[in-house]
Structures are given as structure tokens and as C-alpha cells.
C-alpha positions in Angstrom: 85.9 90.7 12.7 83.7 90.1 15.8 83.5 86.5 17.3 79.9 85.0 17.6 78.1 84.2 21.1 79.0 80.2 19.9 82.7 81.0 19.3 82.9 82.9 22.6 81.1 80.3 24.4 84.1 78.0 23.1 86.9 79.7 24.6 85.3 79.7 27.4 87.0 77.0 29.3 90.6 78.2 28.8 89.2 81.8 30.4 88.2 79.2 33.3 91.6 77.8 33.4 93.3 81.1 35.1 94.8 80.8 38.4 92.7 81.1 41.4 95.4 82.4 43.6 98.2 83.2 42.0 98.5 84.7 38.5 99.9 87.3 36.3 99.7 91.2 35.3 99.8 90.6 31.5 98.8 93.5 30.3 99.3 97.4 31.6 97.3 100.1 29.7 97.4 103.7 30.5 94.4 106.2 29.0 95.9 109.3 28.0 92.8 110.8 26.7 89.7 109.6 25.6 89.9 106.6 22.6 94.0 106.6 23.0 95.9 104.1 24.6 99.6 103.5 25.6 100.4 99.9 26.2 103.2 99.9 29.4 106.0 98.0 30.3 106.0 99.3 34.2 103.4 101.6 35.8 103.2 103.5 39.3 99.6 102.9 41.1 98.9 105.5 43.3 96.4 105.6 45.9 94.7 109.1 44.5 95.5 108.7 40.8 95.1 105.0 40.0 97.3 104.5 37.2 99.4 107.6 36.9 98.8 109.3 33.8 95.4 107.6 33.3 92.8 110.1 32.7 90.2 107.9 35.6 90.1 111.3 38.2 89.2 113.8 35.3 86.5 111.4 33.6 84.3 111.8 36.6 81.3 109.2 36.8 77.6 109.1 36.6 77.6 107.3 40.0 78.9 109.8 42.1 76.2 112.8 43.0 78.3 115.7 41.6 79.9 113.5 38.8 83.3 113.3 39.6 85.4 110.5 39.4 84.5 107.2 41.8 87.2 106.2 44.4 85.9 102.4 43.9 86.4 102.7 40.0 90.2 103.9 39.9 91.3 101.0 38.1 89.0 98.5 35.6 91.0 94.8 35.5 89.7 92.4 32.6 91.1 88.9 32.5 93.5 88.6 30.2 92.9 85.4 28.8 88.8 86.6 27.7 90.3 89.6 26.5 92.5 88.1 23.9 89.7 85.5 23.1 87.7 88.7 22.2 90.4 91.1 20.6 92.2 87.8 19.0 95.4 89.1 19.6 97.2 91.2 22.5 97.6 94.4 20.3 93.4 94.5 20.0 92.6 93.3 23.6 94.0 97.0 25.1 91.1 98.4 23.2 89.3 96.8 25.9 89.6 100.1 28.1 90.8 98.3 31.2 94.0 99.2 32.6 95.0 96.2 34.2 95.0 92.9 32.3 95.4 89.5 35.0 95.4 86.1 34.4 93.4 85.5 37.0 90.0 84.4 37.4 88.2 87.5 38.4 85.0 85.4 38.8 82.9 86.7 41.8 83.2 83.4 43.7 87.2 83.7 43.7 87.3 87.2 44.0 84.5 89.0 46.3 84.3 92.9 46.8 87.5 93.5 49.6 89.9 90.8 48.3 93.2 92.4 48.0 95.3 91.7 44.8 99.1 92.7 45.6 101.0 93.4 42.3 104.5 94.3 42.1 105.0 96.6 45.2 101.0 98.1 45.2 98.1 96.7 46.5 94.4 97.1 45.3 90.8 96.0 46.2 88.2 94.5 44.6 85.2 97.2 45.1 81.5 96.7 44.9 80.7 98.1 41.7 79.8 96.7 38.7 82.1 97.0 35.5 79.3 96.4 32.6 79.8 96.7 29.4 79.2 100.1 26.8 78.5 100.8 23.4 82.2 101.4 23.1 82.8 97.9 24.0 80.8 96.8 21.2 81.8 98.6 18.2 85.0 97.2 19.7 84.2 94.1 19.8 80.4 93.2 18.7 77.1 93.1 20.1 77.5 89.2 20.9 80.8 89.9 23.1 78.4 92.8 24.6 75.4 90.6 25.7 77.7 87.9 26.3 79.8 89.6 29.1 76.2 91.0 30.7 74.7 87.7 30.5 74.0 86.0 34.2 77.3 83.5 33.3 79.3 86.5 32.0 78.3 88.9 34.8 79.1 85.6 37.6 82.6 85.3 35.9 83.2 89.0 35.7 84.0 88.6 31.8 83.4 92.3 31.5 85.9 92.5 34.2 86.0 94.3 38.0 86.4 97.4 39.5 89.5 98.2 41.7 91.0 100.7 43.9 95.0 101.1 45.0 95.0 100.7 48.3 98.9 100.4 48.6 100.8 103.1 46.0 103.7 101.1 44.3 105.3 100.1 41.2 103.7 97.5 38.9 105.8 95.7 36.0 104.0 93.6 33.1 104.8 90.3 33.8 104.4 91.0 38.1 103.2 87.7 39.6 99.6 89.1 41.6 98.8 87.3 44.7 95.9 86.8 46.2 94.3 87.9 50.0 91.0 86.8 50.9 88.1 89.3 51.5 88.1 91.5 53.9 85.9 94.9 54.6 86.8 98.4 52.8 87.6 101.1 54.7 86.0 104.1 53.8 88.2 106.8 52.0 
């Protein structure tokens, strides 16, 4: 069953009650292979790899010029909280496709491209590029959810979620407390 735009419009304010600052990895999910999913309990995050064992580098990406995989999408983060609201449970919202699940407002006010998220003992950034939702996302989860998400108040609060990259390798645990540090400029890879 797929919510309606009305129902996700209200469960909208307990998405708007995540933690500005300081929140919480939820949710780890690791991509094997394409449509599979393996829910984790601790992760590594490495700076060429992402998630290890995520398939992100052998994906590649229509935004690069020769396809391969984008350094600034090594890791898709969804907010936890929208991503239940969506799923309705915890078991549905990894279906989502994102590897990392905070509760944290994502929004683009609280969270521009360069702010630095430390989880566990890594570090990523908050990139530039878009995460938008797909077809996938919709037979996942309707076509409301879908224009929902890439509506101008979806796309301000980043419902579909971010893009990341590790910038600091480390170990991450479900249930890590993820801190927040203020924008500041990428440095090219």
C-alpha cells in the first residue's frame, strides 16, 4: 500500500522534528547487487569505496563523462524518520536504496553542500548533487511519494535524501550518534 500526497503531507512535521545538530545513524544498508539489500549492524566507510561491499564504484553514473561511478555520490543518506513514514515500517524503508539512514534533518538550510557529518570514527560531506527520485522509487513506494519528494518543499527538505562522500575512512555502527560541522569548501579529489 502506497501513502497518498495528503497522508505524506501529515507526517510531515515529525520528519521536521529531527535533530539539527546532533542525531542518529538508524539505519545501515549495504547493496550487494542490483535490487538486493543487506541491512547492517556496523559498516566500514572508506574513502574510495563508500560503503564496503556496496556495489556504488561498479554502478558508474550518467553524470560522469565516461560513466563511471561519481566521487560526490559514494554514499545516498535519506532521513530516517521520512523513510519509515514512506515504507511504514523499518524492514520496507531499506528498499529506499540509500545506504545511510539519519535522523537528522537533511534539509538544505541545515545541511549545505561541504557540511561534514562525523559518524562513528568516519567522516563524510554533503556534495553538490542532487539525489532525485526514480521509477524504482515509485513502484517502491508510489507515484505520490515520487512527486512528493521532487516537489519545491520536498526537494528544500531533501526528502529524497542527499548525496555524500567519506572523507574520513572509519567504522560506522547503527545506532552511532552523527554530529554535525558547519560548511566548509570540498577539496577536489
Amino acid at each position: 500500500m502506497h501513502l497518498t500526497t495528503e497522508q505524506i503531507e501529515a507526517g510531515l512535521d515529525e520528519v521536521r522534528r529531527s535533530p539539527a545538530t546532533e542525531g542518529r545513524l538508524s539505519l545501515i544498508v549495504r547493496r550487494p547487487a542490483v535490487d538486493e539489500r543487506e541491512t547492517l549492524t556496523e559498516g566500514l566507510l572508506a574513502t574510495d569505496a563508500g560503503l564496503v561491499g556496496d556495489t556504488w564504484a561498479v554502478r558508474g553514473s550518467s553524470r560522469t563523462d565516461d560513466g563511471s561511478a561519481h566521487p560526490d555520490m559514494q554514499l545516498n543518506v535519506i532521513n530516517a524518520r521520512f523513510a519509515r513514514l514512506i515504507a511504514g515500517d523499518e524492514q520496507r524503508a531499506a528498499l529506499a536504496g540509500d545506504q545511510l539512514h539519519l535522523d537528522l534533518d537533511l534539509s538544505e538550510d541545515n545541511l549545505p553542500p561541504g557540511t561534514l557529518l562525523h559518524i562513528g570514527d568516519a567522516v563524510i560531506a554533503v556534495t553538490e548533487q542532487p539525489h532525485t527520485g526514480c521509477q524504482k522509487f515509485s513502484q517502491r513506494f508510489g507515484a505520490d511519494a515520487l512527486r512528493f519528494v521532487n516537489s519545491p518543499v520536498g526537494r528544500q527538505l531533501r526528502l529524497r535524501g542527499l548525496n555524500a562522500r567519506v572523507v574520513v575512512a572509519g567504522t560506522i555502527r547503527q545506532g552511532d550518534e552523527v554530529r554535525t560541522e558547519r560548511a566548509r569548501k570540498l577539496l577536489p579529489q
